[in-house]
C-alpha positions in Angstrom: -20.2 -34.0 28.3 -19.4 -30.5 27.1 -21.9 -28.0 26.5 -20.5 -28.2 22.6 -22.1 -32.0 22.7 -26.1 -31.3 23.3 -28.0 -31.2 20.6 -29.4 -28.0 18.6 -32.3 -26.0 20.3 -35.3 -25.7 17.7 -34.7 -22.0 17.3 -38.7 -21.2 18.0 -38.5 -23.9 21.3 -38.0 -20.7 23.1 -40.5 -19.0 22.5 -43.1 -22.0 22.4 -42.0 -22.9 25.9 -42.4 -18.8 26.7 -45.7 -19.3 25.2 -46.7 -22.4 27.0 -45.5 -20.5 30.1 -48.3 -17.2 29.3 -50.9 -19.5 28.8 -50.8 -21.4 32.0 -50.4 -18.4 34.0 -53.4 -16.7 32.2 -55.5 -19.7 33.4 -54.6 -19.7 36.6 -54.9 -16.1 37.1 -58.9 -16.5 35.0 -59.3 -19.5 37.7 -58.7 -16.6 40.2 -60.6 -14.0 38.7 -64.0 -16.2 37.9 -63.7 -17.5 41.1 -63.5 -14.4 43.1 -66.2 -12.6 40.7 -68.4 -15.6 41.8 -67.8 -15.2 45.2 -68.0 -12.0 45.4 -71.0 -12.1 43.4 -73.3 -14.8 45.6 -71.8 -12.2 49.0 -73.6 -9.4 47.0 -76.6 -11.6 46.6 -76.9 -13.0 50.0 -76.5 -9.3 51.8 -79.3 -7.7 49.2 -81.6 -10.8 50.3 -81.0 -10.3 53.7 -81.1 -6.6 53.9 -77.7 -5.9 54.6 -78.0 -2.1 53.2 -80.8 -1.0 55.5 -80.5 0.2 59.4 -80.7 -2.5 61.8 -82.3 -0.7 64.5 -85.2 -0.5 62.3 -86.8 -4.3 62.6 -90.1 -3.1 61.1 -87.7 -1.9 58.0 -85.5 -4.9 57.9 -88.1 -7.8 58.1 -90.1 -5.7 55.5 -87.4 -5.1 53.1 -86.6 -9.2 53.7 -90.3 -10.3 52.7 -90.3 -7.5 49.8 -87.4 -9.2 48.4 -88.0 -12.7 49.0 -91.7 -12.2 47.5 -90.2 -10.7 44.4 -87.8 -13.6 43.7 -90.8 -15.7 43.7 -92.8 -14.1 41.3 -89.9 -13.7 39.0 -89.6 -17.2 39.7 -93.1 -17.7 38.7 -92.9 -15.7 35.8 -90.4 -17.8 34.4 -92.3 -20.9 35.0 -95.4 -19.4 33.7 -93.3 -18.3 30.2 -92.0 -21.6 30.0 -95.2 -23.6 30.0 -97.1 -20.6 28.0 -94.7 -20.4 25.3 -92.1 -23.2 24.9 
């Protein structure tokens, strides 16, 4: 078969197929993106709760900065509880 026997090409089929092709590629790249920021994210969270950002030499420091943090994640955690039951 010659290329004079194929049938006519909707003249937007190009540009839906171009558009098909965007949209897979944006979610892909989002899949990327959210999952990285997540990542990233729960990294941030796990050196700040361990006390990544202070000197180790220090223990004293550390372990104090550690039971700080800890202790204020539990009240928040409490406060949220408390809120809850108060006013819901």
């Amino acid at each position: 078969m010659s290329s004079s026997d194929k049938q006519p090409v909707h003249p937007k089929e190009k540009q839906r197929q171009d558009a098909l092709h965007a949209l897979d590629r944006v979610e892909a790249e989002s899949e990327t993106i959210v999952g990285s920021t997540f990542v990233r994210m729960a990294d941030r969270a796990k050196n700040h709760m361990a006390a990544a950002d202070k000197d180790e030499d220090d223990r004293i420091e550390v372990w104090g900065t550690r039971i700080g943090r800890g202790l204020g994640v539990c009240f928040a955690i409490g406060l949220v509880i408390y809120l809850a039951i108060t006013y819901l």
